[in-house]
mmCIF file of the N, C-alpha and C atoms, coordinates in Angstrom:
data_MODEL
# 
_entry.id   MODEL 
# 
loop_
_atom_site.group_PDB 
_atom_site.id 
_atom_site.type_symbol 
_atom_site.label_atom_id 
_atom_site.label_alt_id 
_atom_site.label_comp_id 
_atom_site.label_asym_id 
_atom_site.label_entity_id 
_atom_site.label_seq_id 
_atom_site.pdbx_PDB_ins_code 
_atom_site.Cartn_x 
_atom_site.Cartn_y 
_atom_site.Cartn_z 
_atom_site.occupancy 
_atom_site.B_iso_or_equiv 
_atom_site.pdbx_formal_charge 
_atom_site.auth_seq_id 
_atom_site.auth_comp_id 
_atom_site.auth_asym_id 
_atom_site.auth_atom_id 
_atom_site.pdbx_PDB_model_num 
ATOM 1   N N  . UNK A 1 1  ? 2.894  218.167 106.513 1.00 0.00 ? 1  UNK A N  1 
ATOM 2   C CA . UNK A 1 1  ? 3.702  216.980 106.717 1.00 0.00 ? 1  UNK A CA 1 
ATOM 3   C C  . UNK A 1 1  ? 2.912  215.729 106.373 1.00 0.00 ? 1  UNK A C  1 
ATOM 4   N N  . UNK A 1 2  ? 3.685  214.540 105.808 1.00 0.00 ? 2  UNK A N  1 
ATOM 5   C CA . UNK A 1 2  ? 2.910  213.717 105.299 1.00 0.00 ? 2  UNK A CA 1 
ATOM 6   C C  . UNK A 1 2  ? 3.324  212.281 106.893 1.00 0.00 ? 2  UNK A C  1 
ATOM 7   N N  . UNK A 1 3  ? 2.596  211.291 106.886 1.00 0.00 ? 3  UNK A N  1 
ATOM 8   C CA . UNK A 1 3  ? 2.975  210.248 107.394 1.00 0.00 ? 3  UNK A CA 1 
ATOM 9   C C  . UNK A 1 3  ? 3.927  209.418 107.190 1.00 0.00 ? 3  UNK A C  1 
ATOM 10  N N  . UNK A 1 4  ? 4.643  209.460 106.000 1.00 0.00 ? 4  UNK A N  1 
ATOM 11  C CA . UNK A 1 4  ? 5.789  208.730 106.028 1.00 0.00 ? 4  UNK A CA 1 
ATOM 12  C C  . UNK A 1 4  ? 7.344  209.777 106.244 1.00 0.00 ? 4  UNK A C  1 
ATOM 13  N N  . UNK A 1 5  ? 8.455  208.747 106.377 1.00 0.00 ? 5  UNK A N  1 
ATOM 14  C CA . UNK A 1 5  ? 9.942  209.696 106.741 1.00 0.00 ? 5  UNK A CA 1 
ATOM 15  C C  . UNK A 1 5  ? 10.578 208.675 106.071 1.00 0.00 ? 5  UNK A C  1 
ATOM 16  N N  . UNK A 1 6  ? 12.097 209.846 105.520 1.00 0.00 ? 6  UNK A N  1 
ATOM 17  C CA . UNK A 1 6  ? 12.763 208.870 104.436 1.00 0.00 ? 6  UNK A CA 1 
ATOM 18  C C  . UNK A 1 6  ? 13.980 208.913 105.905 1.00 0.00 ? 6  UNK A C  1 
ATOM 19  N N  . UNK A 1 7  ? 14.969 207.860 106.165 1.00 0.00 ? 7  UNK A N  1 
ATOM 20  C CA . UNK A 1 7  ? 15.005 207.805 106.996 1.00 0.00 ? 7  UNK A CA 1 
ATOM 21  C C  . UNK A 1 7  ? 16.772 207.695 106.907 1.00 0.00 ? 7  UNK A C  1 
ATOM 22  N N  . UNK A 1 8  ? 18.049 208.437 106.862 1.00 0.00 ? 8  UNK A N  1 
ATOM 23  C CA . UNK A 1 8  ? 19.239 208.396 106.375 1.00 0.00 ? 8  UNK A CA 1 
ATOM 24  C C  . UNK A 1 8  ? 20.312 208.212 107.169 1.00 0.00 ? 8  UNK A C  1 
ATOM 25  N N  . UNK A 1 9  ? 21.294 207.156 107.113 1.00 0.00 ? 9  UNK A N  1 
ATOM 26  C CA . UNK A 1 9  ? 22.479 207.450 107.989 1.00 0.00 ? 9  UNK A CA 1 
ATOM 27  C C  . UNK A 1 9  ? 23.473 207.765 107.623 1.00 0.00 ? 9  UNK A C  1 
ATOM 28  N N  . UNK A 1 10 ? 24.630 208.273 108.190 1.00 0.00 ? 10 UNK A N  1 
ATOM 29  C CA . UNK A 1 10 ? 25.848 208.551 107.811 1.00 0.00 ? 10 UNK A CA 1 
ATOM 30  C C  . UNK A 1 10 ? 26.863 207.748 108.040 1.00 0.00 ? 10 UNK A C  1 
ATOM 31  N N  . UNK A 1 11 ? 27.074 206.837 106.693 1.00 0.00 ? 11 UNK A N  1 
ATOM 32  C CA . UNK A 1 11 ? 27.707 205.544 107.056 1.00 0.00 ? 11 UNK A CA 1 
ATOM 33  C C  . UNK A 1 11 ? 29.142 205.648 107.571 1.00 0.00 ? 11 UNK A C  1 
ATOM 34  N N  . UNK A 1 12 ? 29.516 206.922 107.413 1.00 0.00 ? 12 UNK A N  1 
ATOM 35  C CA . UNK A 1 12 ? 30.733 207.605 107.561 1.00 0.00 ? 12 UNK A CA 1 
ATOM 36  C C  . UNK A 1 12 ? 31.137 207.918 109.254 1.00 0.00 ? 12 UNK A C  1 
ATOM 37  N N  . UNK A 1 13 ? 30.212 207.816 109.250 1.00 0.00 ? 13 UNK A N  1 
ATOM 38  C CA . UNK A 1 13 ? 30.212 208.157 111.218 1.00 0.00 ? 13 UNK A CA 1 
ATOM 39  C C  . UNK A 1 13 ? 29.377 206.797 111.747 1.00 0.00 ? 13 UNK A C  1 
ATOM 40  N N  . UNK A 1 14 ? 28.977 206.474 111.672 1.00 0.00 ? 14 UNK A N  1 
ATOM 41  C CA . UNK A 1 14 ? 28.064 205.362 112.408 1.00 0.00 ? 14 UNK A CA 1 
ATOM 42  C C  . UNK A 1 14 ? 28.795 204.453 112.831 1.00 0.00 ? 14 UNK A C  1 
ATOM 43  N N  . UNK A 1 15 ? 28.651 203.825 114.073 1.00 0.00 ? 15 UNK A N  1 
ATOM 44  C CA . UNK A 1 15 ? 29.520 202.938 114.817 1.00 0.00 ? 15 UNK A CA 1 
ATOM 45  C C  . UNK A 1 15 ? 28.723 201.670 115.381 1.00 0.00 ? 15 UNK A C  1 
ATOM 46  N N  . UNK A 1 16 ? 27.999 201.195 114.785 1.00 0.00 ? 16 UNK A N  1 
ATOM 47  C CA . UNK A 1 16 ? 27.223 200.443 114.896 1.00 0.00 ? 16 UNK A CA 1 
ATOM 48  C C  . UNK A 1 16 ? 27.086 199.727 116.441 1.00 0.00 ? 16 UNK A C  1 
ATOM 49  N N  . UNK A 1 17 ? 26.638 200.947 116.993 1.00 0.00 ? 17 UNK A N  1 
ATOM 50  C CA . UNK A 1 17 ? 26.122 200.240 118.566 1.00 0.00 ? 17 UNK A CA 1 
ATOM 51  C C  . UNK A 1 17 ? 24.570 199.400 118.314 1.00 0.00 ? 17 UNK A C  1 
ATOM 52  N N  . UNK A 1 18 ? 24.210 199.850 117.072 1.00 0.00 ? 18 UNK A N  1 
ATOM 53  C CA . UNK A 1 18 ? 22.533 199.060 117.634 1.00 0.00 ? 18 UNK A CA 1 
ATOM 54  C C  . UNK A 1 18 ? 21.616 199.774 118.034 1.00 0.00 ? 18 UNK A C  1 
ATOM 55  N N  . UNK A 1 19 ? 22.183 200.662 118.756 1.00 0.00 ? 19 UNK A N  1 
ATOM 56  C CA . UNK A 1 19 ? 20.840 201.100 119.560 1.00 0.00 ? 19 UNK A CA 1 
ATOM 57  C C  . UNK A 1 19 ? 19.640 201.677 118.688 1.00 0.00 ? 19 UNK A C  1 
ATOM 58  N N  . UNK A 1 20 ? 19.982 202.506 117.878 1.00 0.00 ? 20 UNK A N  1 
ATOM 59  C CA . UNK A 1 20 ? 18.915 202.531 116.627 1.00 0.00 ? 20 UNK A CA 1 
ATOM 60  C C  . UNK A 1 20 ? 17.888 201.228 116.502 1.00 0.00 ? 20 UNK A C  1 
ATOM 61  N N  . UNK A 1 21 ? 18.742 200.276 116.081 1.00 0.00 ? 21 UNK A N  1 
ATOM 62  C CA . UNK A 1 21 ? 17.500 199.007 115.533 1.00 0.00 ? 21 UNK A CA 1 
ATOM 63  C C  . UNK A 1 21 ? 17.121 198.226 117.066 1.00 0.00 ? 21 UNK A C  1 
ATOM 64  N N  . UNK A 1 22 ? 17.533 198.776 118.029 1.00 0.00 ? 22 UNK A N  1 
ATOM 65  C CA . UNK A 1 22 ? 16.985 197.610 119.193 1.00 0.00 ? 22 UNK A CA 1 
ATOM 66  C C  . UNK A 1 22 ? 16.309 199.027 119.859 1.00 0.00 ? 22 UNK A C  1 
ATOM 67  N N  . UNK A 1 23 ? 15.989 200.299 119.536 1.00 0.00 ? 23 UNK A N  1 
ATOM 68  C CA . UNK A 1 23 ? 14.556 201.558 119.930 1.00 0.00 ? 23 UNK A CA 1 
ATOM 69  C C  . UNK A 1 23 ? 13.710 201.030 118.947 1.00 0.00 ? 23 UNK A C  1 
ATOM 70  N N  . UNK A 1 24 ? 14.064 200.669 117.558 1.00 0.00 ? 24 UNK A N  1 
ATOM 71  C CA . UNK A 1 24 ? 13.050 200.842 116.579 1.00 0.00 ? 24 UNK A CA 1 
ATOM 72  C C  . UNK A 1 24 ? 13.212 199.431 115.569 1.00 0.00 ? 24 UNK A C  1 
ATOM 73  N N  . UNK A 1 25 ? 12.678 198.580 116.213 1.00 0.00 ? 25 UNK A N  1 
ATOM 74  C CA . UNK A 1 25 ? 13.426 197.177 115.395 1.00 0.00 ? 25 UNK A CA 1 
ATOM 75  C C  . UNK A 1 25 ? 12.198 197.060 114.210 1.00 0.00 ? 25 UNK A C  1 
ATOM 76  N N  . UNK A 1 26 ? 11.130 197.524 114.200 1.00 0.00 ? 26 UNK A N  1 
ATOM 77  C CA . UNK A 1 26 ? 10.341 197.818 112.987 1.00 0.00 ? 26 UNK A CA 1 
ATOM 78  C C  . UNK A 1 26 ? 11.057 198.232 111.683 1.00 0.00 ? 26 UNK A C  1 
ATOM 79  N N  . UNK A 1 27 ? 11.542 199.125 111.972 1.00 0.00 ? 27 UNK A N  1 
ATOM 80  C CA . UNK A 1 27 ? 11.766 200.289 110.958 1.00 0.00 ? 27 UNK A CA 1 
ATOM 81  C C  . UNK A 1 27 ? 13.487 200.227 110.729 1.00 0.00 ? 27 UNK A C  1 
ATOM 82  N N  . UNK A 1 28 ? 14.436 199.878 111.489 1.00 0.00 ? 28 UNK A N  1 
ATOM 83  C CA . UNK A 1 28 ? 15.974 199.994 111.650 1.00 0.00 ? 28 UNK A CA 1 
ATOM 84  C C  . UNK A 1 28 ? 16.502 199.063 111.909 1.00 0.00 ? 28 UNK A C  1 
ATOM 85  N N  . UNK A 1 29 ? 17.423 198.897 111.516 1.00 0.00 ? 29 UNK A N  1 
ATOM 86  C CA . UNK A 1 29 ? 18.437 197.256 111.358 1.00 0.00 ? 29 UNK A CA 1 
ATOM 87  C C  . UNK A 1 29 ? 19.509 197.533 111.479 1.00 0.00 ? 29 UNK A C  1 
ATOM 88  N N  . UNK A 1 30 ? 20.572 197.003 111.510 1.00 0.00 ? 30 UNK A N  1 
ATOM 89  C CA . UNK A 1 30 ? 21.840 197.093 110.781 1.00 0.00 ? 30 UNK A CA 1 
ATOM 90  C C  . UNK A 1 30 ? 22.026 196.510 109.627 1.00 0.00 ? 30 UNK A C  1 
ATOM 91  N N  . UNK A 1 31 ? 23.177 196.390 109.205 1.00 0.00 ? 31 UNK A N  1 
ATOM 92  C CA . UNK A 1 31 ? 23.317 195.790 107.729 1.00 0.00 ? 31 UNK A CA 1 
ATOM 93  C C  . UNK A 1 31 ? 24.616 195.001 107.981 1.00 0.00 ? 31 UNK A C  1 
ATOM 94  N N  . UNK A 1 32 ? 24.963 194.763 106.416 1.00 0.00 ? 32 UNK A N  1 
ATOM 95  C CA . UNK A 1 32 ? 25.794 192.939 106.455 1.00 0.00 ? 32 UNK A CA 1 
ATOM 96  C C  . UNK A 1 32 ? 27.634 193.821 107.395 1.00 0.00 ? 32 UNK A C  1 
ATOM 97  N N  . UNK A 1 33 ? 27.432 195.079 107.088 1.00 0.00 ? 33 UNK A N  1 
ATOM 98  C CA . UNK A 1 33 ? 28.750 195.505 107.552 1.00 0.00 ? 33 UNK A CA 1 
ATOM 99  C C  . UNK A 1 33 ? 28.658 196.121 109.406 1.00 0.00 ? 33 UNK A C  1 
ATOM 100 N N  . UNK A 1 34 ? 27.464 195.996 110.015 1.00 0.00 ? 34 UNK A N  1 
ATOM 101 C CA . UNK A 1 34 ? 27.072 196.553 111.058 1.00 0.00 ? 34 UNK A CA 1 
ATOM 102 C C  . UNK A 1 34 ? 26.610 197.726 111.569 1.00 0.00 ? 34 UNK A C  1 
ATOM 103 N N  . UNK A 1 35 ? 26.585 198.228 110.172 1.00 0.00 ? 35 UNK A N  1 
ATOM 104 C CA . UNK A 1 35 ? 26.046 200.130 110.425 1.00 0.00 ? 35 UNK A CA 1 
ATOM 105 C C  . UNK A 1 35 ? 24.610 200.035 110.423 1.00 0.00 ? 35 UNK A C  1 
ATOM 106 N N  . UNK A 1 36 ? 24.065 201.020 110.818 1.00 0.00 ? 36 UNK A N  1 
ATOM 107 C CA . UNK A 1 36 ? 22.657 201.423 110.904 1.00 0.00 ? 36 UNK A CA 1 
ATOM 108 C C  . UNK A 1 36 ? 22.075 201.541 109.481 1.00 0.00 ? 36 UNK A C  1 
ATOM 109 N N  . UNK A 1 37 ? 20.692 201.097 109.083 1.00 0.00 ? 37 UNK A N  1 
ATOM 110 C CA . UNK A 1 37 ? 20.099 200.961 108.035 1.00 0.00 ? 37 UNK A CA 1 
ATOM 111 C C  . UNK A 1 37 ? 18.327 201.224 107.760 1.00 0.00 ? 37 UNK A C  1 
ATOM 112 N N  . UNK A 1 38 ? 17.668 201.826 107.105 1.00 0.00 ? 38 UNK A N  1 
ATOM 113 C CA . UNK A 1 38 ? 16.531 201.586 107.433 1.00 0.00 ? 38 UNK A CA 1 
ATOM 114 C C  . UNK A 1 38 ? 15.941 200.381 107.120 1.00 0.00 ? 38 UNK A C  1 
ATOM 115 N N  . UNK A 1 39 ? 15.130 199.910 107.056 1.00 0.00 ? 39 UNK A N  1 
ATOM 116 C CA . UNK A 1 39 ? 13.909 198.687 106.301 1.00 0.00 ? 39 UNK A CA 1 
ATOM 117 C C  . UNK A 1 39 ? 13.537 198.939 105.376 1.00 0.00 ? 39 UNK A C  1 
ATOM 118 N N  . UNK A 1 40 ? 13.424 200.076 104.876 1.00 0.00 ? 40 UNK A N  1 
ATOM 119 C CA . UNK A 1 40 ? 12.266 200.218 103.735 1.00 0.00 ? 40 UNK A CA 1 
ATOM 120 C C  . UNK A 1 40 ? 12.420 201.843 103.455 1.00 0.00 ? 40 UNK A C  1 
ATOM 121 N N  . UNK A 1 41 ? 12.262 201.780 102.015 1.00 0.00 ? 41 UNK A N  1 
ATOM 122 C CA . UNK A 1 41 ? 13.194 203.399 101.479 1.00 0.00 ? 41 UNK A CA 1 
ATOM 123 C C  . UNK A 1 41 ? 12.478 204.499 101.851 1.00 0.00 ? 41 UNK A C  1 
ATOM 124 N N  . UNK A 1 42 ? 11.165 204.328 102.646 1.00 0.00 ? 42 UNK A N  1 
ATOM 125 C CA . UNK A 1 42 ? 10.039 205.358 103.183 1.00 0.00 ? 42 UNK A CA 1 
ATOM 126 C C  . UNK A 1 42 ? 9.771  204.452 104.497 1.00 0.00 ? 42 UNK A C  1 
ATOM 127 N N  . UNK A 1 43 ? 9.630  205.099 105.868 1.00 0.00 ? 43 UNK A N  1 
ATOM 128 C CA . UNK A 1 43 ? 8.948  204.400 107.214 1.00 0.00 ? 43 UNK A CA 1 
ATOM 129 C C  . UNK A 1 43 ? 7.478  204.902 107.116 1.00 0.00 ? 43 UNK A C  1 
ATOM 130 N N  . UNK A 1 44 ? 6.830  204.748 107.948 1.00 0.00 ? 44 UNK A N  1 
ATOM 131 C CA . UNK A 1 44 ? 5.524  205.447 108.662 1.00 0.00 ? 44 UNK A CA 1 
ATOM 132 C C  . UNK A 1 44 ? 6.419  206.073 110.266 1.00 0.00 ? 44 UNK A C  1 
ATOM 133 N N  . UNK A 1 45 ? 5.817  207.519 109.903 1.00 0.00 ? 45 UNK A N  1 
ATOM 134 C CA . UNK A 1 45 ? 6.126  208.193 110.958 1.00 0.00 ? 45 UNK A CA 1 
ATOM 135 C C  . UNK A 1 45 ? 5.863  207.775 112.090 1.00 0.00 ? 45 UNK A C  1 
ATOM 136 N N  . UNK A 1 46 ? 7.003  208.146 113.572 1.00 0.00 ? 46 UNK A N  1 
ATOM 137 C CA . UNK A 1 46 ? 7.026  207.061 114.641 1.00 0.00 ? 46 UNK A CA 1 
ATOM 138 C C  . UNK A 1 46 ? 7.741  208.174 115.419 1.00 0.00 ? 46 UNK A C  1 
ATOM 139 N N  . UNK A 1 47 ? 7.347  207.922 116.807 1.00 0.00 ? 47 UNK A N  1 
ATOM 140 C CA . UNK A 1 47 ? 8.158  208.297 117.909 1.00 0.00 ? 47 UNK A CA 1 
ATOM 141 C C  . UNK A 1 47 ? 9.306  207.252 118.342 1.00 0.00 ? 47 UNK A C  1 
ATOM 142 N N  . UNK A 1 48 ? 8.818  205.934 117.772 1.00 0.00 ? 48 UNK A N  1 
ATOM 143 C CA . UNK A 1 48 ? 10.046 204.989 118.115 1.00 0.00 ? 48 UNK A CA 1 
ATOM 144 C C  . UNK A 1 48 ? 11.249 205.489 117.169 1.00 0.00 ? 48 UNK A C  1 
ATOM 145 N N  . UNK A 1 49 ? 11.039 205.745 116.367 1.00 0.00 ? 49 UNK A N  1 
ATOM 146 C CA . UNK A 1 49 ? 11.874 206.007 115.205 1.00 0.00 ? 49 UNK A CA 1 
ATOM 147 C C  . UNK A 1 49 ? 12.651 207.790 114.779 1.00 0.00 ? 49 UNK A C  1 
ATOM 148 N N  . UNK A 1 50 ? 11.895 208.284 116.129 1.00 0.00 ? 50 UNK A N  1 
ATOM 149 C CA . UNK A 1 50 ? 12.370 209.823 116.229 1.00 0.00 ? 50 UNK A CA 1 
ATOM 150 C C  . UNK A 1 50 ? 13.549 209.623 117.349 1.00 0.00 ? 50 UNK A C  1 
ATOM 151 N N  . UNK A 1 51 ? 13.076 208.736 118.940 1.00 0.00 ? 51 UNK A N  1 
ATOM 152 C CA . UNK A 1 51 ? 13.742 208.122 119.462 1.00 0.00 ? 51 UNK A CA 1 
ATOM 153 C C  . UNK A 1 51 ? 15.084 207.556 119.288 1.00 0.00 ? 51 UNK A C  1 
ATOM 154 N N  . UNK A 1 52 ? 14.773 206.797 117.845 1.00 0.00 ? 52 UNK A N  1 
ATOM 155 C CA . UNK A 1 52 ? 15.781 206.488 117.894 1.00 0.00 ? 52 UNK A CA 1 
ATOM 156 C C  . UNK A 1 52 ? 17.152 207.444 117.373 1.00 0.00 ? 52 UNK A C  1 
ATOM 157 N N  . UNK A 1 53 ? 16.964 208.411 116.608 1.00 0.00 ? 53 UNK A N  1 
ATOM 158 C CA . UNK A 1 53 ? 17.488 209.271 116.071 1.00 0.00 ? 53 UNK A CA 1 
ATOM 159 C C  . UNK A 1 53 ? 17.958 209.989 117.053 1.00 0.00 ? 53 UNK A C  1 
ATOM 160 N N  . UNK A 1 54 ? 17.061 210.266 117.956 1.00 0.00 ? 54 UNK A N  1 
ATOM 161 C CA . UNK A 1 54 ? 17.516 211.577 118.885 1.00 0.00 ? 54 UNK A CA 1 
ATOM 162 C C  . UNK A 1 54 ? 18.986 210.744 119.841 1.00 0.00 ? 54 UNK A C  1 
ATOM 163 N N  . UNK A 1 55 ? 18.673 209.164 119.909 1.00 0.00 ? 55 UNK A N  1 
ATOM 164 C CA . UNK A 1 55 ? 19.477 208.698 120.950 1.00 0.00 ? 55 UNK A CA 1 
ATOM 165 C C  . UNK A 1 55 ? 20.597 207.994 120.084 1.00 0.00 ? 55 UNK A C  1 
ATOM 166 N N  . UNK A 1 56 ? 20.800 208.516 119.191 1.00 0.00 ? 56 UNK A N  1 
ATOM 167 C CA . UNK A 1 56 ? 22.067 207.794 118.103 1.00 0.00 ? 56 UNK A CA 1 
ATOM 168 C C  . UNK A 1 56 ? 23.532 208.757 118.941 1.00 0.00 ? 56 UNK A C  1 
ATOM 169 N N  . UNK A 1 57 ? 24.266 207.977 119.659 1.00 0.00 ? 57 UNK A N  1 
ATOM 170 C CA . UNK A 1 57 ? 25.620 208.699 120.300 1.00 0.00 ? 57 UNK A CA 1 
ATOM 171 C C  . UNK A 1 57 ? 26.354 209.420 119.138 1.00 0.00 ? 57 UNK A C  1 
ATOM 172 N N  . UNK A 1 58 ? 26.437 209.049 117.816 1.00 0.00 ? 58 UNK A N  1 
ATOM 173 C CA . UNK A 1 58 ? 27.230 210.149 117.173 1.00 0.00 ? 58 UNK A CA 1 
ATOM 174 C C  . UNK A 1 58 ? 26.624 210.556 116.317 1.00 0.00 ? 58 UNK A C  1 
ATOM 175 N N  . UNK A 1 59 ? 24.898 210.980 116.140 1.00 0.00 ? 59 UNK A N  1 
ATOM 176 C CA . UNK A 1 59 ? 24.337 211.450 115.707 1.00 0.00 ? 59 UNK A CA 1 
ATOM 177 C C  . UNK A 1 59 ? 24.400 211.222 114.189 1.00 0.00 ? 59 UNK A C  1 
ATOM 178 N N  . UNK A 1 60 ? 24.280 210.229 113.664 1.00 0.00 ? 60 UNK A N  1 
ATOM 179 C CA . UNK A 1 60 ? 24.433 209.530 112.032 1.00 0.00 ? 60 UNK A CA 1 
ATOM 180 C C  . UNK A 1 60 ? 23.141 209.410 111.462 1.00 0.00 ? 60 UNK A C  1 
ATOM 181 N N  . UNK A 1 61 ? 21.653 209.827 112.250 1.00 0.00 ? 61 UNK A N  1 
ATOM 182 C CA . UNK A 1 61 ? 20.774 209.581 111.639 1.00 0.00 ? 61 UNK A CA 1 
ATOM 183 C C  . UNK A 1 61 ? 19.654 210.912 110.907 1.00 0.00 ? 61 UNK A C  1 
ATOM 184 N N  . UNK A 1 62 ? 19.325 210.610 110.062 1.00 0.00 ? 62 UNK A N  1 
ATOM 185 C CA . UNK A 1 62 ? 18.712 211.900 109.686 1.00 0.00 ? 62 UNK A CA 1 
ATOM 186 C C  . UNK A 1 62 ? 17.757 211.674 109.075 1.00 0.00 ? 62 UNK A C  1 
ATOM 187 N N  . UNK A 1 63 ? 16.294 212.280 109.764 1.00 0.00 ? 63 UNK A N  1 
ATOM 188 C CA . UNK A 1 63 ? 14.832 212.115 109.594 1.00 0.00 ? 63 UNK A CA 1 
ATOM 189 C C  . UNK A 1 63 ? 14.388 213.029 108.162 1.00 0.00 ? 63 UNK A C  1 
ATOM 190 N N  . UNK A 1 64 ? 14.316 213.036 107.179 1.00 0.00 ? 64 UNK A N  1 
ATOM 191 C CA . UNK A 1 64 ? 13.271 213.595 106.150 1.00 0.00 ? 64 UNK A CA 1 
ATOM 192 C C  . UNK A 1 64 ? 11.833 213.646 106.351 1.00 0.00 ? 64 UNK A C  1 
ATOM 193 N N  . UNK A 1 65 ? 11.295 214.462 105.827 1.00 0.00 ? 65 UNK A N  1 
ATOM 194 C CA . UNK A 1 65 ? 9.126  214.304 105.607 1.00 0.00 ? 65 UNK A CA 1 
ATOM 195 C C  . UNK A 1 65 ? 9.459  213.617 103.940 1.00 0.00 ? 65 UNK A C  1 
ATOM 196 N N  . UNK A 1 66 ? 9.073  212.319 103.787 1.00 0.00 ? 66 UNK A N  1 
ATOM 197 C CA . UNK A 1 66 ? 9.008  211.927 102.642 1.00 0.00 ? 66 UNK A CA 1 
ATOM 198 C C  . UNK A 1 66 ? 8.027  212.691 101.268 1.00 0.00 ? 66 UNK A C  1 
ATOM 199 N N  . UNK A 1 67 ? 6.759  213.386 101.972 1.00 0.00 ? 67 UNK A N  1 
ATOM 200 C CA . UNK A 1 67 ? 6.033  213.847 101.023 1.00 0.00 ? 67 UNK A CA 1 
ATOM 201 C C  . UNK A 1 67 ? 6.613  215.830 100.809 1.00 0.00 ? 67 UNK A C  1 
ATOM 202 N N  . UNK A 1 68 ? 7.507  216.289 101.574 1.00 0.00 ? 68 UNK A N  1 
ATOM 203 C CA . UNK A 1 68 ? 7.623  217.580 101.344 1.00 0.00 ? 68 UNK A CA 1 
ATOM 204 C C  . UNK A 1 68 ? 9.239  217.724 101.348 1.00 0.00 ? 68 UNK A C  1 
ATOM 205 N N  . UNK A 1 69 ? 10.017 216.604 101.723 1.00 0.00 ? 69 UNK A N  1 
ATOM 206 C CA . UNK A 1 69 ? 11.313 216.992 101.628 1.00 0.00 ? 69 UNK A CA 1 
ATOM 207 C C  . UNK A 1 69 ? 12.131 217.370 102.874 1.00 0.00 ? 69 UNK A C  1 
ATOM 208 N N  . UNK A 1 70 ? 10.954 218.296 103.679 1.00 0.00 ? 70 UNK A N  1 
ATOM 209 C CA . UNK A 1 70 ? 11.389 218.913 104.900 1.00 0.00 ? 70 UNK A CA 1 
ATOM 210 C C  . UNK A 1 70 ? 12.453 218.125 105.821 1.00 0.00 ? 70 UNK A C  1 
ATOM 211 N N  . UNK A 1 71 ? 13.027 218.535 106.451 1.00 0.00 ? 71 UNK A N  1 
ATOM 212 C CA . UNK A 1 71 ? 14.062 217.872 107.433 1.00 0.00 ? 71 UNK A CA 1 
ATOM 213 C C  . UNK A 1 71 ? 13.019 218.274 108.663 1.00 0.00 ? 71 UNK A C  1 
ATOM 214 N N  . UNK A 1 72 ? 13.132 216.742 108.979 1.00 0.00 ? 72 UNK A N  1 
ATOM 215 C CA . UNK A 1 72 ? 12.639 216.496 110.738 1.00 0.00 ? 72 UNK A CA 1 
ATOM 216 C C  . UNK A 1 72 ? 13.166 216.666 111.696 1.00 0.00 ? 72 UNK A C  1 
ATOM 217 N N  . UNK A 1 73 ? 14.396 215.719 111.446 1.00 0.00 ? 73 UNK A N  1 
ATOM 218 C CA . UNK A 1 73 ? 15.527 215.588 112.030 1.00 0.00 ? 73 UNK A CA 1 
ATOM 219 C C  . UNK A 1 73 ? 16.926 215.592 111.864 1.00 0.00 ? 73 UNK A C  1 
ATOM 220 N N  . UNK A 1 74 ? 17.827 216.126 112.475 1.00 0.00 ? 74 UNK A N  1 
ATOM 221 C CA . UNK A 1 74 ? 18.074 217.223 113.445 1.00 0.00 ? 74 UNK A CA 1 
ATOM 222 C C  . UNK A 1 74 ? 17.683 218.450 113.133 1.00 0.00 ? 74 UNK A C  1 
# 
């Protein structure tokens, strides 16, 4: 596993509570329409940012290993 995560939501489900970018306001935002977004097209791996994934209510977020592809998360 490498240190960075590509970091994906499902704009299709996402209900833009926030809670994503207010666990991980580094790394997660919303965007101009209110859905969940990352910062930057690769993060540095984070427990804030696993956090926040794990605590997404309709589960829209999805962790990659940027250097192997692997799925982190879920």
């Amino acid at each position: 596993m490498t240190d960075r995560w590509t970091v994906a939501f499902d704009r299709h489900i996402c209900v833009g509570t926030g809670l994503c970018a207010a666990t991980a306001p580094d790394a997660l935002d919303l965007d101009e329409n209110g859905k969940g977004c990352a910062t930057a097209e690769t993060l540095p791996a984070s427990e804030a940012v696993r956090d926040a994934a794990e605590s997404c209510p309709v589960e829209a977020i999805t962790i990659t290993d940027a250097g192997t592809g692997e799925r982190v998360f879920p």
